[in-house]
N, CA, C and O atoms as a CHARMM CRD file, in Angstrom:
* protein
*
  296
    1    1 UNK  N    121.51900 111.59100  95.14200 PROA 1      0.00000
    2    1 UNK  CA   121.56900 110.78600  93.93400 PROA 1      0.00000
    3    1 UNK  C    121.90500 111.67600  92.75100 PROA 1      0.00000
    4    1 UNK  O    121.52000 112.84000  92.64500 PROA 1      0.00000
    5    2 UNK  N    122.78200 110.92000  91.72400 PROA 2      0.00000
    6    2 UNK  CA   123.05700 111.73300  90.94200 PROA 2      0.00000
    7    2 UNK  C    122.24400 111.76900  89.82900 PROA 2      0.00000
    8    2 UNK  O    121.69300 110.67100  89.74200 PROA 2      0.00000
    9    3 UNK  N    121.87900 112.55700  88.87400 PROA 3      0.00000
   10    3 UNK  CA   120.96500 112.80300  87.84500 PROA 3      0.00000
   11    3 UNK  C    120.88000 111.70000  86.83600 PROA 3      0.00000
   12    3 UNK  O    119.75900 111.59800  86.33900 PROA 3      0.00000
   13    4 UNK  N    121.85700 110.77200  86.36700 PROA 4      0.00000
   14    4 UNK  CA   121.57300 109.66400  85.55500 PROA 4      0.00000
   15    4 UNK  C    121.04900 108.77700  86.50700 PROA 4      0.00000
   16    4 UNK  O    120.22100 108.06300  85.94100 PROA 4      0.00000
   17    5 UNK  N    121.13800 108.54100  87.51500 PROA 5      0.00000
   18    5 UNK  CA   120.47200 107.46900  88.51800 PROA 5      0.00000
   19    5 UNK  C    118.73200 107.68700  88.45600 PROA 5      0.00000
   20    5 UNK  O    117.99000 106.71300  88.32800 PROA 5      0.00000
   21    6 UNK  N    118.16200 109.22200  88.57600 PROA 6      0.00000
   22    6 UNK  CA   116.86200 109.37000  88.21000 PROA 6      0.00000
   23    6 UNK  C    116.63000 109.19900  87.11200 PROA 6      0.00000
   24    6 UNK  O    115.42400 108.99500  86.96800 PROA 6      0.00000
   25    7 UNK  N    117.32300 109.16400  85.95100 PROA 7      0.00000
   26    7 UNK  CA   117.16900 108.84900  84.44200 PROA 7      0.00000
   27    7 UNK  C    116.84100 107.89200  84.39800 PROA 7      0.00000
   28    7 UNK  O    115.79300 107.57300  83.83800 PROA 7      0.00000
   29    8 UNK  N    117.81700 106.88900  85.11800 PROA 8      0.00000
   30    8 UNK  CA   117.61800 105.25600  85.04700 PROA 8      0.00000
   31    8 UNK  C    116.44600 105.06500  85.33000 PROA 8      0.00000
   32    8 UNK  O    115.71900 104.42800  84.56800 PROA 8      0.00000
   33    9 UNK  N    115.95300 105.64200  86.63700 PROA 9      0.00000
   34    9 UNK  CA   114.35100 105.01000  87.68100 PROA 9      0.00000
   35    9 UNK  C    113.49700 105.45100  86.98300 PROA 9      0.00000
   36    9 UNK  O    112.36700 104.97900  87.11100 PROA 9      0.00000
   37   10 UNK  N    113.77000 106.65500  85.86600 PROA 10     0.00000
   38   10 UNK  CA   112.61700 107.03500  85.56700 PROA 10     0.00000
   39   10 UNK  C    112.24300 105.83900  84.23500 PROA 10     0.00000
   40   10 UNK  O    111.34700 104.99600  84.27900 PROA 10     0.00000
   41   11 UNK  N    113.01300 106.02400  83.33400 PROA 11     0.00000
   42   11 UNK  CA   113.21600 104.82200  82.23600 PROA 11     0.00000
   43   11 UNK  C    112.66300 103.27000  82.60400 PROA 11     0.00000
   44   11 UNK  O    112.16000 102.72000  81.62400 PROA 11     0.00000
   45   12 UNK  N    112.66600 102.67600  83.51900 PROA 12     0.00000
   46   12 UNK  CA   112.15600 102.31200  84.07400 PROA 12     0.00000
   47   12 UNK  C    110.94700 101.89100  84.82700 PROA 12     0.00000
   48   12 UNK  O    110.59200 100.72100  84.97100 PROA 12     0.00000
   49   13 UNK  N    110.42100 102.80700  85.23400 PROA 13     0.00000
   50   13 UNK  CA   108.78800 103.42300  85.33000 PROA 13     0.00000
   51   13 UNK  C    108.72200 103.17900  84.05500 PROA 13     0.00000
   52   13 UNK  O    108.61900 101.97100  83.84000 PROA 13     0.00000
   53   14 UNK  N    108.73600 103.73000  83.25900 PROA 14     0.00000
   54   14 UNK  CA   108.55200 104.01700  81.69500 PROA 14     0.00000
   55   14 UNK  C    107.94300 102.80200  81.32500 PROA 14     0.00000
   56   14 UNK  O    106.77600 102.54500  81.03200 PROA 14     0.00000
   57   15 UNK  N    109.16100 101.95900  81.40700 PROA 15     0.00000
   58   15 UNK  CA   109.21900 100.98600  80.90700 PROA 15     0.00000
   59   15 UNK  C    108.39300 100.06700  81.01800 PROA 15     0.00000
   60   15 UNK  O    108.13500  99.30800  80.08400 PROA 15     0.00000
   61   16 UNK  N    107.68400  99.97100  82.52700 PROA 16     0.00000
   62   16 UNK  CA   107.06600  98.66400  83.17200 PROA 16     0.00000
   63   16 UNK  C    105.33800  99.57000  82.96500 PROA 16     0.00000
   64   16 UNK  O    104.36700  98.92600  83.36300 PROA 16     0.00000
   65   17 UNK  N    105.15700 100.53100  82.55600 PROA 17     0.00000
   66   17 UNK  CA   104.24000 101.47800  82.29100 PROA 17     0.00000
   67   17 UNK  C    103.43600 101.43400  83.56300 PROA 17     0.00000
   68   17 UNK  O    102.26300 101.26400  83.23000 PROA 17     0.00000
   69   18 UNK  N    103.55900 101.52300  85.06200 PROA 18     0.00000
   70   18 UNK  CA   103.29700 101.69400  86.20600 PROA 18     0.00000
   71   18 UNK  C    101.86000 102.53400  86.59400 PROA 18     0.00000
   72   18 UNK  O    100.86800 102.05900  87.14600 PROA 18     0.00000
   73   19 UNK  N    102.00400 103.49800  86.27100 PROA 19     0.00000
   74   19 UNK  CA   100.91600 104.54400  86.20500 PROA 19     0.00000
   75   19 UNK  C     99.67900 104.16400  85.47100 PROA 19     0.00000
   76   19 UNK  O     98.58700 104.35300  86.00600 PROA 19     0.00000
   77   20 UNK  N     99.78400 103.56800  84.11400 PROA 20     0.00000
   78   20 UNK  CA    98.73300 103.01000  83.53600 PROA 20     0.00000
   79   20 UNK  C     98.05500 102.06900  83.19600 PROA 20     0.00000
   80   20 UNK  O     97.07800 101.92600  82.46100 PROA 20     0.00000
   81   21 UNK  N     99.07400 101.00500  84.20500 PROA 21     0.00000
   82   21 UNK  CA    98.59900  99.69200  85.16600 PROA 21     0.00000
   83   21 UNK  C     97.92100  99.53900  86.07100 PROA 21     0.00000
   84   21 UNK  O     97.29400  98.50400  86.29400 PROA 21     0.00000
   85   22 UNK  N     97.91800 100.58800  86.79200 PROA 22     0.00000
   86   22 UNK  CA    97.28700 101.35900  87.99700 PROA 22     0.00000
   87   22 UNK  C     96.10700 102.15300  88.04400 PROA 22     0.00000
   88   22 UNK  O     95.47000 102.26600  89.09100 PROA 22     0.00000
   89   23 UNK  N     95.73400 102.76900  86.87300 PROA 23     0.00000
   90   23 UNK  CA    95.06200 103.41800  86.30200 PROA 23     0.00000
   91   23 UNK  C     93.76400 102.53600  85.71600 PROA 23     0.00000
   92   23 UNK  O     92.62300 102.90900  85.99100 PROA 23     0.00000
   93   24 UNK  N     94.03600 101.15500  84.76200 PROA 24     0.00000
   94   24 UNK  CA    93.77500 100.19400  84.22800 PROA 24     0.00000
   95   24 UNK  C     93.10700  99.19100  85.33300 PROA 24     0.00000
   96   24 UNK  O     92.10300  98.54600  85.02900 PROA 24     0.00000
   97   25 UNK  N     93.70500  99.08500  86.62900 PROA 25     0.00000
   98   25 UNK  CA    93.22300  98.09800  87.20400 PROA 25     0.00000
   99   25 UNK  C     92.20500  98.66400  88.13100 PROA 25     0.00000
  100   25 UNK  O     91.43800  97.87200  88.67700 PROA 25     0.00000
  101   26 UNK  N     92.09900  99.98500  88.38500 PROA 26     0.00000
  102   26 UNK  CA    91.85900 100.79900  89.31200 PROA 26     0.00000
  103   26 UNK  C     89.88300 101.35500  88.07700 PROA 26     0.00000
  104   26 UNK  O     88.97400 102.02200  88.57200 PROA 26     0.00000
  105   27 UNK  N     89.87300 101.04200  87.25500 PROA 27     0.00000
  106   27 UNK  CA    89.09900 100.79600  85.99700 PROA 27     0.00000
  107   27 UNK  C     88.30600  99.61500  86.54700 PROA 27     0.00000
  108   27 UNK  O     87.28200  99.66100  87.22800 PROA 27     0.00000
  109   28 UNK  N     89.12900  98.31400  86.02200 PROA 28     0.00000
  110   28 UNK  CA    88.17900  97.15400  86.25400 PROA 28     0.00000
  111   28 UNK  C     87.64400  97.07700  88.08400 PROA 28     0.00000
  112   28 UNK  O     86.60900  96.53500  88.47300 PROA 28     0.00000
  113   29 UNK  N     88.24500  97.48300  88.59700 PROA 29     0.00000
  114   29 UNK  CA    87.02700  97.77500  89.82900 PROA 29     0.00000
  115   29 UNK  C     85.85500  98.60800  89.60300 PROA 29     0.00000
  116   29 UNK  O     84.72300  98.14800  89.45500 PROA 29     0.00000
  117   30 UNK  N     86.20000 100.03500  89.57700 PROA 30     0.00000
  118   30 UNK  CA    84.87600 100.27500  88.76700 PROA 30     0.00000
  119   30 UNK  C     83.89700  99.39800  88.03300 PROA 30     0.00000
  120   30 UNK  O     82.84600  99.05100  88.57200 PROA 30     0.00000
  121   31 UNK  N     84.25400  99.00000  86.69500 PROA 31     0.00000
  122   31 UNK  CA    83.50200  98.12800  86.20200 PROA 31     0.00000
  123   31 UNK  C     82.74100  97.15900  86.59400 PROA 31     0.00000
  124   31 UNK  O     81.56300  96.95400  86.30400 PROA 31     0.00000
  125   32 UNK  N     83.84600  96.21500  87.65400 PROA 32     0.00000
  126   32 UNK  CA    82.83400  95.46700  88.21500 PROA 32     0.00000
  127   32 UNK  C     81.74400  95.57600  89.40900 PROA 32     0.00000
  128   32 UNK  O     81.02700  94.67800  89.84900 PROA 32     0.00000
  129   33 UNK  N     81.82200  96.86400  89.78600 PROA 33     0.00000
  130   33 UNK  CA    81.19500  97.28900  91.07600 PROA 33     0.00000
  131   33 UNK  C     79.75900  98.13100  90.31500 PROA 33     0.00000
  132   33 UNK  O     78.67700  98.35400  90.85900 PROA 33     0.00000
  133   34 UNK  N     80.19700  98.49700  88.85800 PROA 34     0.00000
  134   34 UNK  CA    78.75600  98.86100  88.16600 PROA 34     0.00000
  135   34 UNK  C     78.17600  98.18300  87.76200 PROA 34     0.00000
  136   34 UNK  O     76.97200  98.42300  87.66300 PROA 34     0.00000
  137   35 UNK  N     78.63800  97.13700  87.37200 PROA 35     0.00000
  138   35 UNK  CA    77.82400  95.60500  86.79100 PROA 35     0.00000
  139   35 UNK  C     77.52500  95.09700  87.71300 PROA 35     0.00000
  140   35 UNK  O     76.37200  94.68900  87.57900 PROA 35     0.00000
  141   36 UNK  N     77.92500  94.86300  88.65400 PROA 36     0.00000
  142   36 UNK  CA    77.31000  94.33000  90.09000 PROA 36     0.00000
  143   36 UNK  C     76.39600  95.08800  90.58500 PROA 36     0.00000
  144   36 UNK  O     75.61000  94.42500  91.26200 PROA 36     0.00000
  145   37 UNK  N     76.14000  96.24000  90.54400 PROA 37     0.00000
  146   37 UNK  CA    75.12800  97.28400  91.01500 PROA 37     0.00000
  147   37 UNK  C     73.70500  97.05500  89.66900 PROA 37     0.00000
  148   37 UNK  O     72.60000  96.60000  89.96600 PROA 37     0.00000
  149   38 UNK  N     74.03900  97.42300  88.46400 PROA 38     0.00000
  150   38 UNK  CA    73.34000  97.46600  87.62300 PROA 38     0.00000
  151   38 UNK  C     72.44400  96.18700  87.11200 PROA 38     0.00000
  152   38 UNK  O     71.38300  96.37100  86.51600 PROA 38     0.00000
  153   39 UNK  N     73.08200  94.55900  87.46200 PROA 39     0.00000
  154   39 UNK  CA    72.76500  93.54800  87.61100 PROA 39     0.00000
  155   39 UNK  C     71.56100  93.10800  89.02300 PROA 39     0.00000
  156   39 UNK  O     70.77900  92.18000  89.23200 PROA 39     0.00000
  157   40 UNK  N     71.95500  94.30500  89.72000 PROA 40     0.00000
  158   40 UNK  CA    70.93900  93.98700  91.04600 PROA 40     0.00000
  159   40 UNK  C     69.87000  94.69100  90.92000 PROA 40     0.00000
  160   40 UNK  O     68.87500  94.28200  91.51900 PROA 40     0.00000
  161   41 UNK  N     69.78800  95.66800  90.28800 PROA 41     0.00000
  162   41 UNK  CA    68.50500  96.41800  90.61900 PROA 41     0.00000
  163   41 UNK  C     67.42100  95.62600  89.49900 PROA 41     0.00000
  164   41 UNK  O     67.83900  95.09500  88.47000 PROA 41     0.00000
  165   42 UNK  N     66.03600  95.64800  89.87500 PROA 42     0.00000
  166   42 UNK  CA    65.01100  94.87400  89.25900 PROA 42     0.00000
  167   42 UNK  C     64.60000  96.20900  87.91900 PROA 42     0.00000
  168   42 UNK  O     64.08500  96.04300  86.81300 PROA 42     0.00000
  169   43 UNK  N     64.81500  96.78800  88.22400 PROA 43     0.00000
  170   43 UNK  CA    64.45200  97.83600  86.43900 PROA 43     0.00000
  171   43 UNK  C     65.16100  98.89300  86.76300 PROA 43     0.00000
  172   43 UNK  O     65.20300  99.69800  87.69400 PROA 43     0.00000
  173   44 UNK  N     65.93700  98.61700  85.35800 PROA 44     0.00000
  174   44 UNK  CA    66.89600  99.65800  84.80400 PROA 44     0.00000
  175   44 UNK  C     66.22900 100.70700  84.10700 PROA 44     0.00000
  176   44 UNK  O     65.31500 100.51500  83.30500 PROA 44     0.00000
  177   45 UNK  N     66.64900 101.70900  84.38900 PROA 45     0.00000
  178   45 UNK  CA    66.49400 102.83100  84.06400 PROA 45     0.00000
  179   45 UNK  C     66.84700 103.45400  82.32400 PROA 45     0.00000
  180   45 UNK  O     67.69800 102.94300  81.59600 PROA 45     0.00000
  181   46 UNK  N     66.39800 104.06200  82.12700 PROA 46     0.00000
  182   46 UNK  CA    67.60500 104.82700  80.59000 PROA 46     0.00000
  183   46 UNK  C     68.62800 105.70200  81.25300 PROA 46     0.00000
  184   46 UNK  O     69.60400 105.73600  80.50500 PROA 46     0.00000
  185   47 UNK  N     68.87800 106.58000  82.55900 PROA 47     0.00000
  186   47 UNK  CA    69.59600 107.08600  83.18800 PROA 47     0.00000
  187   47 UNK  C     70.54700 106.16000  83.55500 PROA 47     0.00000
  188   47 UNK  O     71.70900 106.54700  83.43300 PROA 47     0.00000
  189   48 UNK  N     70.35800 104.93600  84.00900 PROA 48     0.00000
  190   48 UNK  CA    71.06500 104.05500  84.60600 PROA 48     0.00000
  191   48 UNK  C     71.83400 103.50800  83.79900 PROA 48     0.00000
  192   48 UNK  O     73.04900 103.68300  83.89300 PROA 48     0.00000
  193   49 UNK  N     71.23800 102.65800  82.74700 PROA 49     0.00000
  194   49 UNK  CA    72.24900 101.98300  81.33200 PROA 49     0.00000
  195   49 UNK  C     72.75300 102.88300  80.79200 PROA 49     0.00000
  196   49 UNK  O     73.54000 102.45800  79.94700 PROA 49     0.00000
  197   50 UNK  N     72.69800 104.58000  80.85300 PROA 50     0.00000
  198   50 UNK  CA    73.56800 105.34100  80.17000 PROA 50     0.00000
  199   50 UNK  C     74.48800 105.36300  80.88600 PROA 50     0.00000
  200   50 UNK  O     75.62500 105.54200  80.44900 PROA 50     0.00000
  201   51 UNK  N     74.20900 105.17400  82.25600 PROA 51     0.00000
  202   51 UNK  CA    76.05300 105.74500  82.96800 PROA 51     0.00000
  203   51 UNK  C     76.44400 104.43100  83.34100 PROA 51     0.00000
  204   51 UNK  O     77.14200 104.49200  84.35300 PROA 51     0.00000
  205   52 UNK  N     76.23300 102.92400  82.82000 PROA 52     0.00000
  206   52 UNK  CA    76.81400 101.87900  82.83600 PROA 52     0.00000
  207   52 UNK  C     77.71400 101.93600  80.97800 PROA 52     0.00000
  208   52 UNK  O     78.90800 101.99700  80.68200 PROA 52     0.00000
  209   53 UNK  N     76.72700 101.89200  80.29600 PROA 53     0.00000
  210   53 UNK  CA    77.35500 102.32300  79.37400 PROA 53     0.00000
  211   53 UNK  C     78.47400 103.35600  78.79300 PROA 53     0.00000
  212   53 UNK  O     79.27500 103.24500  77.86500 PROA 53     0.00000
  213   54 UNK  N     78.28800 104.08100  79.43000 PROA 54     0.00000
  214   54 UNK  CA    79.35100 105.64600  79.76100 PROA 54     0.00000
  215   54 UNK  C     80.75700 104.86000  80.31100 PROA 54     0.00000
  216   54 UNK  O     81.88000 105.14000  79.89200 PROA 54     0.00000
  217   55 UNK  N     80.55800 104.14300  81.01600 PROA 55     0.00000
  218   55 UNK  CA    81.85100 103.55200  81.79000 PROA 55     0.00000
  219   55 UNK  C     82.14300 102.53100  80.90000 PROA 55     0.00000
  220   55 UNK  O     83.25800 102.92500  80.55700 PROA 55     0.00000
  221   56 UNK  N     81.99000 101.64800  80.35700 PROA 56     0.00000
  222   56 UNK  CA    82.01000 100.70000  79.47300 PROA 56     0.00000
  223   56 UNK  C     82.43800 101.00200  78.67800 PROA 56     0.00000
  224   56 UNK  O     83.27800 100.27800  78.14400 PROA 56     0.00000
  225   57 UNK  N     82.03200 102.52800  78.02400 PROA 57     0.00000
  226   57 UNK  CA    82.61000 103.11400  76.66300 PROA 57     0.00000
  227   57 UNK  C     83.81100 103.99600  76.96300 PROA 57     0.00000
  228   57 UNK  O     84.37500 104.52500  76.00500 PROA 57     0.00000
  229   58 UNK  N     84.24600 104.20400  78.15900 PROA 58     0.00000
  230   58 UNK  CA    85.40700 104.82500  78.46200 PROA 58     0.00000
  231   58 UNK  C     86.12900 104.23500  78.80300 PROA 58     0.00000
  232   58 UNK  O     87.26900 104.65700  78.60500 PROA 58     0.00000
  233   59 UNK  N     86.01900 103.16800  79.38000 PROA 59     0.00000
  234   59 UNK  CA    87.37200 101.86900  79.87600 PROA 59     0.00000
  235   59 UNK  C     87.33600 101.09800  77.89800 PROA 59     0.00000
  236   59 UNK  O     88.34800 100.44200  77.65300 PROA 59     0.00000
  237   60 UNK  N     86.76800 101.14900  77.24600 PROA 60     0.00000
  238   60 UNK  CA    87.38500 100.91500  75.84800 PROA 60     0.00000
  239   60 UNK  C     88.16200 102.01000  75.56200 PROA 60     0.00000
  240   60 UNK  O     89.36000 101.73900  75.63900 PROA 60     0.00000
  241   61 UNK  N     87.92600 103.13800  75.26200 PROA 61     0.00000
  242   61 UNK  CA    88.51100 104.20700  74.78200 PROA 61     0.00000
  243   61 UNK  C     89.88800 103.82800  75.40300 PROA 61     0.00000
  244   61 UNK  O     90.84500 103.31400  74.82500 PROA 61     0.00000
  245   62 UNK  N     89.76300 104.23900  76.86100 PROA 62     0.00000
  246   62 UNK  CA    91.64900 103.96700  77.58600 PROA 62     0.00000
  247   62 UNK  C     91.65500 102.86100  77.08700 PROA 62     0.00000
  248   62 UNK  O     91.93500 103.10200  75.91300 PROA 62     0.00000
  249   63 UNK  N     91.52400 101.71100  77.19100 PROA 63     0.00000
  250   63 UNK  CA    92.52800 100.65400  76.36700 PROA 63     0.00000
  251   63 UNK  C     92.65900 100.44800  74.99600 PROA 63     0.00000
  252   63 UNK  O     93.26800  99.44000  74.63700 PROA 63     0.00000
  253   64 UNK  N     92.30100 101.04900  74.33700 PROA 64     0.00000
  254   64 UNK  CA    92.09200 101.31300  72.68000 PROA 64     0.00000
  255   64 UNK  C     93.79000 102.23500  72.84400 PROA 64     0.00000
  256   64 UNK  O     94.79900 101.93600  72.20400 PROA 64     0.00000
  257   65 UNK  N     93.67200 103.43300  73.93200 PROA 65     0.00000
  258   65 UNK  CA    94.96400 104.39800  73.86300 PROA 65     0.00000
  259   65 UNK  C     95.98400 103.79400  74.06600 PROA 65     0.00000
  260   65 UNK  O     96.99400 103.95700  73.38200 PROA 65     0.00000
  261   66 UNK  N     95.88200 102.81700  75.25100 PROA 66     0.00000
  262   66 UNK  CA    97.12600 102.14600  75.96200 PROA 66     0.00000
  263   66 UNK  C     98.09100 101.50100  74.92000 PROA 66     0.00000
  264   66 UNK  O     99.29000 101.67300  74.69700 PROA 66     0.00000
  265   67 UNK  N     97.31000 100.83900  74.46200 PROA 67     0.00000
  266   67 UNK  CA    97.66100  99.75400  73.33200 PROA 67     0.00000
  267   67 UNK  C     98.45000 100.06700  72.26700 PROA 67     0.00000
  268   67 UNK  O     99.19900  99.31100  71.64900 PROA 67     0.00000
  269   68 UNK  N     98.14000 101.77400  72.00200 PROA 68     0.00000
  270   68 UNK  CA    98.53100 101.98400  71.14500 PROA 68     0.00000
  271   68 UNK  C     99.64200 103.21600  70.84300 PROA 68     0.00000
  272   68 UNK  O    100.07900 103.63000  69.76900 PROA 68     0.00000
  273   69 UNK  N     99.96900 103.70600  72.47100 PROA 69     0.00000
  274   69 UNK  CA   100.62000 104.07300  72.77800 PROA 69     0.00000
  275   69 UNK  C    102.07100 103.28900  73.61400 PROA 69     0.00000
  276   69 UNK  O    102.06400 102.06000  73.68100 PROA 69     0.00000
  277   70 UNK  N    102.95700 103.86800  74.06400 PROA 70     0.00000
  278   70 UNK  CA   103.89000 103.23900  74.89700 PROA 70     0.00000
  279   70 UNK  C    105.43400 103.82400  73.68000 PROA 70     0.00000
  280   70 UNK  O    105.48200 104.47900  72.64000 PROA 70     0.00000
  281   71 UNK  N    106.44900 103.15100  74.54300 PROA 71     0.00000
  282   71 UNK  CA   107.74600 103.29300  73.82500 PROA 71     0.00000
  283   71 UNK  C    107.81300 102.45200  72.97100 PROA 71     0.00000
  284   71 UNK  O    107.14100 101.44600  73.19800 PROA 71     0.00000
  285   72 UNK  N    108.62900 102.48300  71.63900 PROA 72     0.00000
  286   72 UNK  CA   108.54500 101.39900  70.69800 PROA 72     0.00000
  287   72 UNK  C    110.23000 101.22700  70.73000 PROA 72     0.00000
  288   72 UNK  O    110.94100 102.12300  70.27600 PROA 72     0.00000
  289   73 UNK  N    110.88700  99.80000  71.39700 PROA 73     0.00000
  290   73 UNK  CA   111.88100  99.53700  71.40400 PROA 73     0.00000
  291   73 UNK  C    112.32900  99.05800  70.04100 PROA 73     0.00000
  292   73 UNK  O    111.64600  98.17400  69.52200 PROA 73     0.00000
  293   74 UNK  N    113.40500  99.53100  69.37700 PROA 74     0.00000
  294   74 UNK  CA   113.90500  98.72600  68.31400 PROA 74     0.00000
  295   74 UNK  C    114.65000  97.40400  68.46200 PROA 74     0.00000
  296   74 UNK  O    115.03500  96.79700  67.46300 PROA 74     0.00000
């Protein structure tokens, strides 16, 4: 393949932002597998709501970035 052909695929990727779709969805599993965990146990901990919270406050952070990053087409 010739070198503008990887330009293209890569532009592309780019474009459909692949990696941080993936990244993003690969997140809300987490999430829901800690809320499902943290919802079951009969007493929560302060150890426990910190590292539910910890995740909660880091899947904001990445989508606070996402959002506000990317290519800006004219």
């Amino acid at each position: 393949m010739d070198k503008q052909k990887w330009i293209d695929i890569a532009e592309v990727i780019d474009a459909l932002r692949v990696f941080p779709r993936l990244f993003f969805g690969s997140y809300i599993v987490l999430f829901m597998y800690s809320a499902m965990w943290a919802m079951s146990l009969t007493v929560l901990t302060m150890a426990q709501a910190g590292l539910v919270a910890t995740i909660i406050g880091a899947g904001a952070a990445w989508f606070g970035l996402y959002n506000s990053t990317g290519r800006r087409y004219n």
